[in-house]
C-alpha positions as CSV (number, residue, x, y, z in Angstrom):
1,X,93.8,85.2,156.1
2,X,91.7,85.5,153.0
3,X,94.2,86.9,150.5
4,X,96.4,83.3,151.7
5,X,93.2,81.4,151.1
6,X,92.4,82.6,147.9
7,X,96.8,82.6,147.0
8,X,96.3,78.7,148.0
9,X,93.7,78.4,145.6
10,X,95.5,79.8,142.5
11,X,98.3,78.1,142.9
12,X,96.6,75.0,143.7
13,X,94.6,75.6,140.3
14,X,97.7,76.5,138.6
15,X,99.5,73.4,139.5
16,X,96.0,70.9,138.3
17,X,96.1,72.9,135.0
18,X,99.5,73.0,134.0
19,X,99.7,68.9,135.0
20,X,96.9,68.6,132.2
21,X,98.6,70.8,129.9
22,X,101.8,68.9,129.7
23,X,102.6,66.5,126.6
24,X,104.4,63.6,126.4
25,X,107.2,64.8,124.3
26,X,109.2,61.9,124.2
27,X,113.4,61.7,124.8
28,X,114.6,62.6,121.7
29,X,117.9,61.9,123.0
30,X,117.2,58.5,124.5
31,X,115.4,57.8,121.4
32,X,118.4,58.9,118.9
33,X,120.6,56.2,121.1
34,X,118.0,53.6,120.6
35,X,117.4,54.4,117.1
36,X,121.0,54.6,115.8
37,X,122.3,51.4,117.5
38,X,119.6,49.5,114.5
39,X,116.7,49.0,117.6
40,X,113.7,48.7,115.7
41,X,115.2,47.9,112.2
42,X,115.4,43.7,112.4
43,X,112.7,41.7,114.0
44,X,112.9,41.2,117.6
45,X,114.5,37.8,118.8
46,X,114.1,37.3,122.5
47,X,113.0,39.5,125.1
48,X,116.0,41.9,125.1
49,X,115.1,42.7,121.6
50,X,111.5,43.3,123.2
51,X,112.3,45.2,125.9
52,X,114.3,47.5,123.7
53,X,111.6,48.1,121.4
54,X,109.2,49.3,124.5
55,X,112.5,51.6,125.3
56,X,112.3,52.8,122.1
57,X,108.7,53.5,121.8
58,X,108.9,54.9,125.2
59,X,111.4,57.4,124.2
60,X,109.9,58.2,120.8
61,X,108.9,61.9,120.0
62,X,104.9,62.1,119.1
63,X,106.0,62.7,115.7
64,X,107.5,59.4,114.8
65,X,106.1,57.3,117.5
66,X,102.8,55.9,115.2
67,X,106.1,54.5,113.0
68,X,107.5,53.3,116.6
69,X,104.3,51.4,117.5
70,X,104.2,49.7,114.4
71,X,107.3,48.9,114.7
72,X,107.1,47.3,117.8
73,X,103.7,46.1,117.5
74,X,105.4,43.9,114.5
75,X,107.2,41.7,117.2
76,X,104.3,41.9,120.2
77,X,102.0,39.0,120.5
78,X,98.5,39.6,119.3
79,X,96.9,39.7,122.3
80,X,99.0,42.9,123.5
81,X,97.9,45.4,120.5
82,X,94.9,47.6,121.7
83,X,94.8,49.7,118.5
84,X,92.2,48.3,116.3
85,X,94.6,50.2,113.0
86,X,97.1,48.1,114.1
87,X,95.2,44.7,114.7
88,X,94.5,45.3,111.1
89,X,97.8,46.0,110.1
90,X,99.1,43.1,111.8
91,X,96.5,40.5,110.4
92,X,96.7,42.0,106.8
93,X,99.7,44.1,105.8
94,X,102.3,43.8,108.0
95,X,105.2,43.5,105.8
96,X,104.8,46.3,103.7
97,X,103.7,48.4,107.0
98,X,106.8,48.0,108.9
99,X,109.4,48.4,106.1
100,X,107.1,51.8,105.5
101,X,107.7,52.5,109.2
102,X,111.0,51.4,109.6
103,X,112.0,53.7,106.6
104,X,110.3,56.4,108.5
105,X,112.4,55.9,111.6
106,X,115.8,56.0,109.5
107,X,114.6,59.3,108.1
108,X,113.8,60.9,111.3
109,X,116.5,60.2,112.9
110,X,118.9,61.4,110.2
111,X,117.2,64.3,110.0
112,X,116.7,65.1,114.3
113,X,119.7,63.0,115.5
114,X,122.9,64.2,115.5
């Protein structure tokens, strides 16, 4: 009865720890569809255009999402940025931050979208 005790406990303890352990990878896949139907690359203009930048940023690997969310922030009313880099991004050099992201995007998914 012990040794099952003591079993229930690691595996318990194994299932906690490898939860925490997990990244958010992303969906490279969903995020190559996205990415190569132009999401992203023109402003948004009404909430499909929105809801397919959340998609997008949603999807997006770790290593290009920063480009994603300043992307996306770009269309997003003030009031729903958190990120204080991107508040001040938004309020000072937008413009030249999104074509720098947007230019990232196109790069990445040339090179990890096939």
């Amino acid at each position: 009865m012990r040794g099952l005790s003591l079993l229930l406990v690691l595996v318990s303890l194994s299932v906690v720890f490898g939860a925490c352990g997990s990244e958010d990878k992303g969906d490279i896949v969903a995020f190559c569809e996205l990415a190569e139907n132009g999401v992203g690359m023109q402003p948004a203009e009404g909430e499909e255009d929105l809801a397919q930048l959340d998609a997008l940023e949603a999807a997006a690997p770790p290593d290009i999402r920063e480009a994603v969310t300043t992307v996306a922030n770009a269309s997003r009313e003030i009031d729903e940025i958190e990120d204080l880099h991107e508040l001040f991004r938004r309020a000072f050099d937008l413009e030249e931050a999104v074509a720098t992201a947007r230019q990232q995007i196109r790069t990445y998914t040339q090179h990890h979208c096939l």
